[in-house]
C-alpha positions in Angstrom: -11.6 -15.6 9.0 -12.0 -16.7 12.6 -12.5 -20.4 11.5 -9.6 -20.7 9.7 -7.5 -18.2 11.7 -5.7 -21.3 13.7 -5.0 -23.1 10.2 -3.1 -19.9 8.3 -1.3 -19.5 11.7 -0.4 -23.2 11.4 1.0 -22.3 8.0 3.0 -19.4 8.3 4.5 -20.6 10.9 5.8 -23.6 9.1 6.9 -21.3 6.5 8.8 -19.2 9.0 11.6 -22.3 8.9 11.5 -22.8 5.1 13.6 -21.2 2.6 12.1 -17.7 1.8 11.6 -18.9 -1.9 9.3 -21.9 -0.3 6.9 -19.9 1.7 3.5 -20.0 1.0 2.5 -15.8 -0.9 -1.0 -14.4 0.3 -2.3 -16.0 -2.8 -1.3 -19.1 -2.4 -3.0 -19.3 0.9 -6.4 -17.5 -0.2 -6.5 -20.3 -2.5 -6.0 -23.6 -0.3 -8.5 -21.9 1.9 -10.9 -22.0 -0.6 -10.0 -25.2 -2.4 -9.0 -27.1 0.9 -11.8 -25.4 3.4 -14.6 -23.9 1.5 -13.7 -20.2 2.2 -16.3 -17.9 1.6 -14.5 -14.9 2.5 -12.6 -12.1 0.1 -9.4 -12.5 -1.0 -8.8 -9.2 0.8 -10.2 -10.6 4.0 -7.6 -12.9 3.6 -4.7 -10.6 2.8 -5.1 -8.4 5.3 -5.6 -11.1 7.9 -1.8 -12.6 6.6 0.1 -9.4 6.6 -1.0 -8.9 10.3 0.2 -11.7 11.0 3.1 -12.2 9.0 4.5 -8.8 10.9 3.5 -10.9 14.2 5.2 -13.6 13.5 8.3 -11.1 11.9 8.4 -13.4 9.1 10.0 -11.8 5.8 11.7 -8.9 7.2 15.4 -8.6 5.4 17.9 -6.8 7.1 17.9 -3.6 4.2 21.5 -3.4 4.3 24.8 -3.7 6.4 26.7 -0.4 7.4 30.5 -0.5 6.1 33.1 1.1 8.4 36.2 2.4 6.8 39.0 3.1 8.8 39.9 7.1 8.8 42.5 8.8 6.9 43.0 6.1 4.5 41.8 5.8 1.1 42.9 4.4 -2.7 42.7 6.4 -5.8 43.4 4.8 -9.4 43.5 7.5 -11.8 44.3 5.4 -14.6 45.5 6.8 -18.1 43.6 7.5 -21.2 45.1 7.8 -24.5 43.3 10.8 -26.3 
Protein backbone atom coordinates (compact mmCIF):
# COMPACT_ATOMS: atom_id res chain seq x y z
CA UNK A 1 0.00 0.00 0.00
CA UNK A 2 2.65 2.52 0.68
CA UNK A 3 2.66 3.73 -3.05
CA UNK A 4 -0.74 4.52 -3.10
CA UNK A 5 -1.09 5.42 0.63
CA UNK A 6 -0.96 9.42 -0.35
CA UNK A 7 -3.59 8.81 -3.26
CA UNK A 8 -6.54 7.03 -0.93
CA UNK A 9 -5.63 9.72 1.67
CA UNK A 10 -6.24 12.28 -1.20
CA UNK A 11 -9.64 10.54 -1.66
CA UNK A 12 -11.07 10.14 1.58
CA UNK A 13 -10.45 13.23 2.34
CA UNK A 14 -12.39 14.69 -0.53
CA UNK A 15 -15.10 12.45 0.48
CA UNK A 16 -15.01 13.74 4.03
CA UNK A 17 -16.89 17.15 2.41
CA UNK A 18 -19.29 15.16 0.11
CA UNK A 19 -22.70 13.94 0.95
CA UNK A 20 -22.40 10.61 2.86
CA UNK A 21 -24.32 8.90 -0.04
CA UNK A 22 -21.36 10.25 -2.51
CA UNK A 23 -18.30 8.84 -0.68
CA UNK A 24 -16.22 6.60 -2.30
CA UNK A 25 -17.12 2.44 -0.19
CA UNK A 26 -13.81 0.34 0.40
CA UNK A 27 -14.74 -1.30 -2.85
CA UNK A 28 -15.02 1.41 -4.84
CA UNK A 29 -11.49 2.45 -3.99
CA UNK A 30 -9.83 -1.17 -4.23
CA UNK A 31 -11.06 -1.00 -7.67
CA UNK A 32 -9.68 2.55 -9.09
CA UNK A 33 -6.54 1.43 -7.46
CA UNK A 34 -6.37 -1.35 -9.57
CA UNK A 35 -8.01 0.04 -12.73
CA UNK A 36 -6.40 3.59 -12.36
CA UNK A 37 -2.80 2.41 -10.75
CA UNK A 38 -2.14 -1.21 -11.34
CA UNK A 39 -2.56 -2.41 -7.70
CA UNK A 40 -1.25 -5.60 -7.09
CA UNK A 41 -2.27 -5.82 -3.58
CA UNK A 42 -5.47 -7.75 -1.88
CA UNK A 43 -8.57 -6.33 -1.62
CA UNK A 44 -8.11 -6.85 2.12
CA UNK A 45 -4.77 -5.00 2.07
CA UNK A 46 -6.82 -2.46 0.90
CA UNK A 47 -9.69 -2.57 3.38
CA UNK A 48 -7.92 -2.64 6.21
CA UNK A 49 -5.64 0.16 5.11
CA UNK A 50 -9.17 2.43 4.59
CA UNK A 51 -10.93 1.69 7.76
CA UNK A 52 -7.66 2.85 9.61
CA UNK A 53 -7.85 5.59 8.06
CA UNK A 54 -11.30 6.42 7.76
CA UNK A 55 -11.39 6.27 11.87
CA UNK A 56 -8.27 8.82 11.46
CA UNK A 57 -9.84 11.03 9.49
CA UNK A 58 -13.41 10.42 11.76
CA UNK A 59 -15.09 10.17 8.55
CA UNK A 60 -18.64 8.27 8.81
CA UNK A 61 -19.18 8.31 12.43
CA UNK A 62 -23.19 9.27 13.09
CA UNK A 63 -24.04 10.58 16.19
CA UNK A 64 -26.18 7.02 17.39
CA UNK A 65 -28.93 9.03 18.82
CA UNK A 66 -29.90 12.28 20.74
CA UNK A 67 -30.92 12.03 24.45
CA UNK A 68 -34.64 13.49 25.10
CA UNK A 69 -35.19 15.35 28.30
CA UNK A 70 -38.68 15.46 29.67
CA UNK A 71 -39.51 17.79 32.22
CA UNK A 72 -40.50 15.98 35.67
CA UNK A 73 -43.88 15.38 37.04
CA UNK A 74 -45.58 15.88 33.86
CA UNK A 75 -46.87 13.40 31.61
CA UNK A 76 -50.09 12.69 29.03
CA UNK A 77 -52.15 9.57 28.99
CA UNK A 78 -54.88 8.83 26.30
CA UNK A 79 -56.77 5.94 27.35
CA UNK A 80 -59.04 6.00 24.50
CA UNK A 81 -62.40 3.87 24.36
CA UNK A 82 -63.07 0.60 22.76
CA UNK A 83 -66.35 -0.62 21.96
CA UNK A 84 -66.47 -4.48 22.90
Amino acid sequence: MEPYREQVDTWLMEDKARPRKQRHTTKRIYDRLVEEYGFRGSERTARYYVAKRKMEFQIGEVEPYIRLEHPGREAQVDFGLSKL
